[in-house]
C-alpha positions as CSV (number, residue, x, y, z in Angstrom):
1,X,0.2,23.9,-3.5
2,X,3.5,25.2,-2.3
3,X,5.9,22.1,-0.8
4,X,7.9,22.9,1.8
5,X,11.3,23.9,1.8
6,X,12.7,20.2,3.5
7,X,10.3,18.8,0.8
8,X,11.8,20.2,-1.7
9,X,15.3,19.1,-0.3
10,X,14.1,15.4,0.0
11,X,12.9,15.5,-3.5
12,X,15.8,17.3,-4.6
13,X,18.3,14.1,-2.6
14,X,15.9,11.4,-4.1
15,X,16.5,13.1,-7.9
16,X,20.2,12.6,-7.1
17,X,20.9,9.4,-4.9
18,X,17.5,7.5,-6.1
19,X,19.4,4.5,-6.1
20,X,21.7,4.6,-3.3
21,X,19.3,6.1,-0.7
22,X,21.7,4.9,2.3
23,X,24.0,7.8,1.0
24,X,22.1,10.4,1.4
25,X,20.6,9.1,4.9
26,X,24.3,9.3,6.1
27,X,24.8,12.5,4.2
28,X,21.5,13.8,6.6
29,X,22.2,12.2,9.8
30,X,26.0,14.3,9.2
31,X,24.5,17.3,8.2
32,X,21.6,17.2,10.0
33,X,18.7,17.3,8.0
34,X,18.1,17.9,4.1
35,X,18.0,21.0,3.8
36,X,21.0,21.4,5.5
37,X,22.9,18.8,3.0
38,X,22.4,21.7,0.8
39,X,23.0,24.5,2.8
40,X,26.0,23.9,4.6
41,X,29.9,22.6,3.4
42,X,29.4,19.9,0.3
43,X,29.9,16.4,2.1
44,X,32.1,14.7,-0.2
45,X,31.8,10.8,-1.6
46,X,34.6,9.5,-2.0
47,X,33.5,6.7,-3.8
48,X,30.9,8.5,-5.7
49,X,32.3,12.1,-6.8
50,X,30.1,12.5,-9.1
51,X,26.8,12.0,-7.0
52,X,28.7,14.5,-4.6
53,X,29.0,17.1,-7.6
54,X,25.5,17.5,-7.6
55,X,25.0,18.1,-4.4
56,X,24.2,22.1,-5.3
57,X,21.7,24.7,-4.4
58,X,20.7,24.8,-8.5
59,X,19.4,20.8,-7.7
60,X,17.3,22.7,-5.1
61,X,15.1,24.5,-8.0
62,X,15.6,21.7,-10.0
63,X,13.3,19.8,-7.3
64,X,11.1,23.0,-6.6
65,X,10.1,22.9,-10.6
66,X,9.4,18.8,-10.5
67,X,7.1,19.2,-7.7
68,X,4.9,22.0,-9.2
69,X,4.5,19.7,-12.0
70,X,3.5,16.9,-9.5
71,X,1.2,19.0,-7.8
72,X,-0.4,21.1,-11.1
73,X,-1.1,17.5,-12.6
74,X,-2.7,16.0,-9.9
75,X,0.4,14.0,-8.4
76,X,1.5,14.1,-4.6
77,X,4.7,13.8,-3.1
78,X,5.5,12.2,0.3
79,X,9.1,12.6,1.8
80,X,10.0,10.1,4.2
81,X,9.3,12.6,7.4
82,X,5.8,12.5,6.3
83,X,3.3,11.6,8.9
84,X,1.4,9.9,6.1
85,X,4.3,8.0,4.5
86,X,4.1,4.2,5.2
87,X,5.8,3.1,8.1
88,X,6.3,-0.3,7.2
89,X,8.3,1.3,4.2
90,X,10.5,3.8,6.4
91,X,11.6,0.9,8.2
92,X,13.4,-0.6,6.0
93,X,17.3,-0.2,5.5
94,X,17.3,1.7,2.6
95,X,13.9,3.3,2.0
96,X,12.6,5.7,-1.1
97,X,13.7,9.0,0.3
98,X,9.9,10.2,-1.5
99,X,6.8,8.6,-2.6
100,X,5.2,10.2,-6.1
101,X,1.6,8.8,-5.5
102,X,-1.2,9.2,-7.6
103,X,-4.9,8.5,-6.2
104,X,-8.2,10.0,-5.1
105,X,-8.3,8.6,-1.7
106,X,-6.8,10.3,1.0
107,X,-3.2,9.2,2.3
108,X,-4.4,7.5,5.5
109,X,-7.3,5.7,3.3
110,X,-4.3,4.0,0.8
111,X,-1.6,3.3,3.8
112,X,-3.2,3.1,7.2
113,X,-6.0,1.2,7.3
114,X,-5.5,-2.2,6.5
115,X,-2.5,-4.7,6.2
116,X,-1.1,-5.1,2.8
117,X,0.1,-8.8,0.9
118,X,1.9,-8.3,-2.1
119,X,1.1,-10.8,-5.2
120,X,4.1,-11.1,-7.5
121,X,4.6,-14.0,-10.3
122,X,5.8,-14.4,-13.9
123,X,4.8,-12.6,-16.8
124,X,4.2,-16.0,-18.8
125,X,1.5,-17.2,-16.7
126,X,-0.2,-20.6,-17.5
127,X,-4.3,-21.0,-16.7
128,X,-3.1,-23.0,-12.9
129,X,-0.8,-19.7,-11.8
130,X,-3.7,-17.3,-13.1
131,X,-6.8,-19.4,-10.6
132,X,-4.5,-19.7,-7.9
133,X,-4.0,-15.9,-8.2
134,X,-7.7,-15.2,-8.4
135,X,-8.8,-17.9,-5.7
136,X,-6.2,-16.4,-3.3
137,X,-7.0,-12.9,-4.0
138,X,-10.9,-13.9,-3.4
139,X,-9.8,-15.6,-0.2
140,X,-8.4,-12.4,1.2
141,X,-11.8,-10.6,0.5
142,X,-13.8,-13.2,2.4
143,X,-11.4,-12.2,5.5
144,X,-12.6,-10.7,8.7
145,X,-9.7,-8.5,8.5
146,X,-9.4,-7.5,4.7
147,X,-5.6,-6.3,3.5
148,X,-4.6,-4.1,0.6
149,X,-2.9,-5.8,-2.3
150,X,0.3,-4.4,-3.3
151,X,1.6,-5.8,-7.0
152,X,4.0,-4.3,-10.2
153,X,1.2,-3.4,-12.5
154,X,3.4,-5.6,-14.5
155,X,1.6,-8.1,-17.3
156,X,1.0,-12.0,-16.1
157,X,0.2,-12.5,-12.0
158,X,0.5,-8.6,-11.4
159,X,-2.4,-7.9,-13.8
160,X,-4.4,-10.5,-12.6
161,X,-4.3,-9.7,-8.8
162,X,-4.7,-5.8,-9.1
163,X,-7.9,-7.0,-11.2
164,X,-9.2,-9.3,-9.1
165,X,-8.5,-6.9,-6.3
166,X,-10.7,-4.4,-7.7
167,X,-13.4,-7.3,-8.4
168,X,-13.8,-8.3,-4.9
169,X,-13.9,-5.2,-3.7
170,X,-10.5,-5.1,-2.0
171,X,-8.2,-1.9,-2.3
172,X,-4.9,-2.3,-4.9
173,X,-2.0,-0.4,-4.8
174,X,0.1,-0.5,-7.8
175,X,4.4,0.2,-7.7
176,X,5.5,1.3,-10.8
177,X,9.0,1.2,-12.6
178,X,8.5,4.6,-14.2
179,X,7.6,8.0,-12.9
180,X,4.4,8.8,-11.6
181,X,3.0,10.1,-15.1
182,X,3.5,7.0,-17.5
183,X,1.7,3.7,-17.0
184,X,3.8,0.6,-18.4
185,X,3.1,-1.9,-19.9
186,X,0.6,0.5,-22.0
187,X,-2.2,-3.2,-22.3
188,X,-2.8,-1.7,-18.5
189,X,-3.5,2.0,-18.8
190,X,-7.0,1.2,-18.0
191,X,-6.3,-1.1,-15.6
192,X,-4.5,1.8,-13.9
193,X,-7.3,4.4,-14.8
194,X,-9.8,2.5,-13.0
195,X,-6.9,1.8,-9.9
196,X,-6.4,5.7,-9.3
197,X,-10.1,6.2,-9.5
198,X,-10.9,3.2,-7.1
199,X,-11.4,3.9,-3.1
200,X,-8.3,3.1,-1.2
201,X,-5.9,2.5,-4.6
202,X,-3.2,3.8,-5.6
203,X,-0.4,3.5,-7.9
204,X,2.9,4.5,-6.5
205,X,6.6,4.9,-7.6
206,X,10.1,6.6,-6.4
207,X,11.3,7.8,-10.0
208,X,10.8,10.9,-10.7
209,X,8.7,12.4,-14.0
210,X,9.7,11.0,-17.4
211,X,11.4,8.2,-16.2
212,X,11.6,5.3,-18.7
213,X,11.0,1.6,-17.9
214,X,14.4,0.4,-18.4
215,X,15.5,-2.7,-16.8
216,X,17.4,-1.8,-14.1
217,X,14.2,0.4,-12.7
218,X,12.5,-3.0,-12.1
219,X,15.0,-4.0,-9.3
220,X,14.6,-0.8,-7.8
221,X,10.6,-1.2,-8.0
222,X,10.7,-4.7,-6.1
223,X,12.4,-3.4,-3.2
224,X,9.3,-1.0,-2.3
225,X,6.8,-3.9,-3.4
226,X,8.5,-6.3,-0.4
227,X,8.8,-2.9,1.9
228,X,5.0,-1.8,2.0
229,X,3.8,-5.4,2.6
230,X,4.0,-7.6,5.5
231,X,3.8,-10.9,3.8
232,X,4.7,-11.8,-0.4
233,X,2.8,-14.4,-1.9
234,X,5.0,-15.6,-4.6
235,X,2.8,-17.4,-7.8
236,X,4.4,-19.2,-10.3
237,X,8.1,-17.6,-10.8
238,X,11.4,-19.2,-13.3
239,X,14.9,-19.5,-11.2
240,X,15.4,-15.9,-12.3
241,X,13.5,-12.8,-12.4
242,X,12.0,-10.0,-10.5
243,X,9.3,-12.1,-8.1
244,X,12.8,-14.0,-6.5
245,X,14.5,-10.6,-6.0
246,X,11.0,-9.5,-4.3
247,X,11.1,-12.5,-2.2
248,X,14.7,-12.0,-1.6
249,X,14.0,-8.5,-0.2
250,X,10.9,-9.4,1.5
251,X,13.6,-12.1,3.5
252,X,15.8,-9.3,4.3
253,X,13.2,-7.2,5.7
254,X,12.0,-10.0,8.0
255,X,8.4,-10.3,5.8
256,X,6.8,-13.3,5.5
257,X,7.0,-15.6,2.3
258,X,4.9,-17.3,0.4
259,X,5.0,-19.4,-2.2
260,X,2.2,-21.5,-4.7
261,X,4.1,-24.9,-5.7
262,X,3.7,-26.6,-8.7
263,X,4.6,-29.3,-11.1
264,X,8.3,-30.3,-10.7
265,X,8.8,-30.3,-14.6
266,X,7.0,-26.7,-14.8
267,X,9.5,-24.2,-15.3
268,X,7.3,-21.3,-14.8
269,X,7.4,-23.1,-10.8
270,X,10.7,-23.9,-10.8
271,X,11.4,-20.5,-8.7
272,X,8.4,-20.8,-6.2
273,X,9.5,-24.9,-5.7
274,X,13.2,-23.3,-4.8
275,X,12.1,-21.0,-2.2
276,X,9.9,-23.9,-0.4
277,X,13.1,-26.4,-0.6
278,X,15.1,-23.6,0.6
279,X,12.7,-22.7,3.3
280,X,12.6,-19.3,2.2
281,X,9.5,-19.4,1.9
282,X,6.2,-21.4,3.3
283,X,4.1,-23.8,1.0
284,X,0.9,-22.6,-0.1
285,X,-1.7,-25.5,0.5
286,X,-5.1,-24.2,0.3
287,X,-7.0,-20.5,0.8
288,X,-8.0,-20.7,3.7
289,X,-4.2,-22.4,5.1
290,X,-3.2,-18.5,3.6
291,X,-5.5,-17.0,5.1
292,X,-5.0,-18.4,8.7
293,X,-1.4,-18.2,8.1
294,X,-2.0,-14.6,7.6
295,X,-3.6,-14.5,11.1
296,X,-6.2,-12.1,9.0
297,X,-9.0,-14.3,10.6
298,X,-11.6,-17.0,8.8
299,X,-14.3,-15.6,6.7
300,X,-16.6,-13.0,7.5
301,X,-19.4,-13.8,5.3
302,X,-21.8,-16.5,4.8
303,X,-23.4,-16.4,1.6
304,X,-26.8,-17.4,0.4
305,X,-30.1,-16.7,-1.6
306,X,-30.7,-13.6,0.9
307,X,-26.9,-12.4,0.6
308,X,-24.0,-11.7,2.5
309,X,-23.6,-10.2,5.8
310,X,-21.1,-9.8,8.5
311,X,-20.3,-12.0,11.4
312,X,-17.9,-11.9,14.1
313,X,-15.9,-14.3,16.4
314,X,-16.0,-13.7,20.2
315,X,-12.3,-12.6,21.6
316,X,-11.7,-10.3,18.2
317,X,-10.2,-7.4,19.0
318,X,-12.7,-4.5,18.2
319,X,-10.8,-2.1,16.0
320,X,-10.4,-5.8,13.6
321,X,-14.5,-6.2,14.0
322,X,-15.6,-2.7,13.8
323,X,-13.1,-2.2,10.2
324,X,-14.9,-5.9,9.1
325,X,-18.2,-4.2,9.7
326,X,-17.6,-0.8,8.3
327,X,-15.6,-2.0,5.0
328,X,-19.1,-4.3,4.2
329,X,-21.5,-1.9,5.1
330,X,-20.0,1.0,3.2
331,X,-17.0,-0.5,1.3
332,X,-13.5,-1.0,2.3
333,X,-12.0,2.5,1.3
334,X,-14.4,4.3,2.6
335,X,-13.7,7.4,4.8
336,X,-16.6,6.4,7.1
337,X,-14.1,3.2,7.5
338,X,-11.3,5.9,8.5
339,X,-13.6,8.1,10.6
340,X,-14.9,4.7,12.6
341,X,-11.2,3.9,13.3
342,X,-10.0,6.9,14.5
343,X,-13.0,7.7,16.3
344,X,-12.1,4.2,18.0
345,X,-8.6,5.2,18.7
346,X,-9.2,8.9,20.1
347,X,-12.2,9.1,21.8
348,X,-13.9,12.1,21.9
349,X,-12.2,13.2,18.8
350,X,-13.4,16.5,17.4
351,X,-14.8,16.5,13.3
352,X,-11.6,19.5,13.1
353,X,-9.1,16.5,14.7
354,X,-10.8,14.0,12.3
355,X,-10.5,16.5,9.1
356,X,-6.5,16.4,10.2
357,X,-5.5,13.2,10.6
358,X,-7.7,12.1,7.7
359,X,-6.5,14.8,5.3
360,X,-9.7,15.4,4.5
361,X,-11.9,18.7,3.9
362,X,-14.0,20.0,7.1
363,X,-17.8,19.1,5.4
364,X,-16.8,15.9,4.2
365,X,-16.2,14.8,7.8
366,X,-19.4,16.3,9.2
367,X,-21.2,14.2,6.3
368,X,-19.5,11.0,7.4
369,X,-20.2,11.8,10.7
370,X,-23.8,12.2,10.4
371,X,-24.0,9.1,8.5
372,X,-22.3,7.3,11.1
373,X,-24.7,8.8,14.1
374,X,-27.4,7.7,12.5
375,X,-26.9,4.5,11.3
376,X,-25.8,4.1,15.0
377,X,-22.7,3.2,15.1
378,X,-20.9,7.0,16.2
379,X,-22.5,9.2,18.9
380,X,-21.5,13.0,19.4
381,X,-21.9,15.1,22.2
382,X,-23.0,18.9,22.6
383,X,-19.6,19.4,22.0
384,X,-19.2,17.4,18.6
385,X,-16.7,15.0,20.4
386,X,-17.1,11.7,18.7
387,X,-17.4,8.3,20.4
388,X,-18.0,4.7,19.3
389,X,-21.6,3.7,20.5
390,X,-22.5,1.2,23.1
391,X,-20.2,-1.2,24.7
392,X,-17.8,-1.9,21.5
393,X,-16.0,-5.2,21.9
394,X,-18.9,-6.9,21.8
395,X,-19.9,-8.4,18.2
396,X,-21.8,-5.8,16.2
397,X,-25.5,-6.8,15.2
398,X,-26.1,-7.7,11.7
399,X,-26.9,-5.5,9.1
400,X,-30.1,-6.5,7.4
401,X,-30.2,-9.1,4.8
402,X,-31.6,-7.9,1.7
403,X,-35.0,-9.2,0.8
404,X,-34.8,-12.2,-1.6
């Protein structure tokens, strides 16, 4: 795979200002664009000369020589005028000028079709902050609308979220403190293995290859974590450390917080108490008061001897009822999930538009697509242009039950 000339130039700017990204949005907006930061006079920084000093066709090829490496080990590379690269993310002030991202679902299956809520907590976690973590996690799964949960990969709450994640079923996206080839801490290489192999996971980072896990990376990480989600839920954190500077962020870029109280004499609460005296963030009561506050609706399962199944609520809006009803029937990262969507959103979509704005190859999409037809839930015309069948809006019939 060849990248792209202004790829390369945004790869080339995130090897250089990686942590001061506002510098070289100003230096694009002046020059305008990022190829043409290299092309044209050297803008000078005054305050950082030698950031500016680097700022040289040679850090071109240096970028040009990363991403074939990316790309001949399996990586990707979004730059921030990516169609696929999160939005929530690019809206922040000071977003990762490029994503390294490494996954086996498409693009649009990691970052477009579900909310995200990002668990973050202490390393030293006691047996309360590790059920809460689990029961809240579990909670999410049982929602009609089911998010993506977005964590450090570090040890402690991290762990235990992107794990239960995975249990339940729900897609986990991983940000990492290193580059894109290196997993730290190494107690969660599998844990990361089975992540990148997982439908809808990912793990994702802004550092570039061979970039260590030094402290200061972890600050850098926690501003993405709080950027790709729209709420944090904050579970058992000291006065200092990297789940307040998440939450700080998460403040800052008008998220919403949450945070799991606990015993006043508990120090490993003593951060999460602060940010519910402080109001910055709301009290956690219960999973289902989460889940609700979430607005991700109640649960969409009822379980018993026969199984689970889907139900629906009369006034939910359909693209929220058709993803509940897809993401149980054939599993939450699904591309049949993603084809059902779109399909929702465009219709009379062609399979070529749905191969494109999935990222996906051609016969996959005709394979989802006769799946869909004949389960019922698609129709096509002689002309292949998809629809959703019926009157959707209205509550979807049951699957089956399984026999006893």
């Amino acid at each position: 795979m060849e990248p792209s000339d202004k790829t390369v130039a945004y790869c080339a700017l995130n090897l250089i200002f990686g942590y001061h990204p506002r510098f070289a949005l100003d230096l694009i907006e002046r020059a305008g664009g990022p190829l043409e930061v290299f092309t044209g006079p050297h803008p000078e920084l005054p305050d950082h000369p030698e950031l500016s000093g680097q700022v040289c066709p040679q850090a071109l090829e240096k970028a040009r020589k990363e991403l074939q490496i990316v790309y001949d080990s399996g990586f990707r590379f979004l730059d921030m005028e990516d169609d696929s690269y999160p939005a929530a993310l690019r809206e922040c002030p000071e977003p990762p000028l490029g994503l390294y991202l490494n996954g086996t679902s498409s693009v649009t299956e990691i970052f477009r079709l579900r909310p995200m809520v990002a668990f973050v907590g202490t390393r030293d976690m006691s047996p309360y902050g590790r059920a809460w973590c689990q029961q809240l996690v579990d909670a999410l799964s049982e929602a009609r609308v089911q998010p993506a949960i977005v964590s450090g990969l570090a040890l402690g709450i991290d762990g235990v979220a992107h794990r239960t994640a995975l249990q339940c079923g729900l897609p986990t996206i991983g940000v990492m403190a290193t580059g894109i080839d290196a997993v730290y801490p190494w107690q969660h290489r599998q844990l990361a293995m089975d992540m990148v192999k997982a439908p809808g996971c990912a793990l994702v980072t802004d550092y570039p290859l061979d970039t260590a896990p030094v402290a200061l990376n972890f600050v850098r990480r926690n501003r993405i974590i709080a950027g790709l989600a729209s709420a944090v839920v904050v579970v058992e954190s000291k006065t200092k450390g990297g789940s307040l500077m998440t939450a700080k962020y998460a403040v800052e870029y008008d998220r919403e917080v949450f945070a799991v109280p606990g015993r006043l004499d508990d120090v490993r609460s003593a951060g999460c108490n602060s940010l519910i005296a402080s109001d910055m963030a709301r009290i956690v009561t219960s999973a289902e008061q989460l889940v609700d506050a979430l607005g991700l609706g109640g649960p969409h399962r009822h379980r018993g001897a026969g199984g689970s199944w889907l139900t629906s609520q009369a006034g939910d809006p359909p693209e929220r009822v058709l993803q509940a009803f897809l993401a149980r029937k054939y599993g939450p990262g699904s591309l049949l999930v993603g084809i059902g969507l779109t399909v929702l959103a465009e219709r009379g979509i062609t399979p070529e538009t749905l191969a494109f704005r999935l990222h996906r190859p051609y016969p996959e999409i005709l394979s989802g697509i006769g799946t869909l037809e004949a389960d019922g839930i698609i129709t096509t015309d002689l002309l292949q242009r998809c629809s959703i069948a019926g009157r959707f809006g209205e509550p979807l019939p049951h699957p089956q039950k399984p026999a006893p």
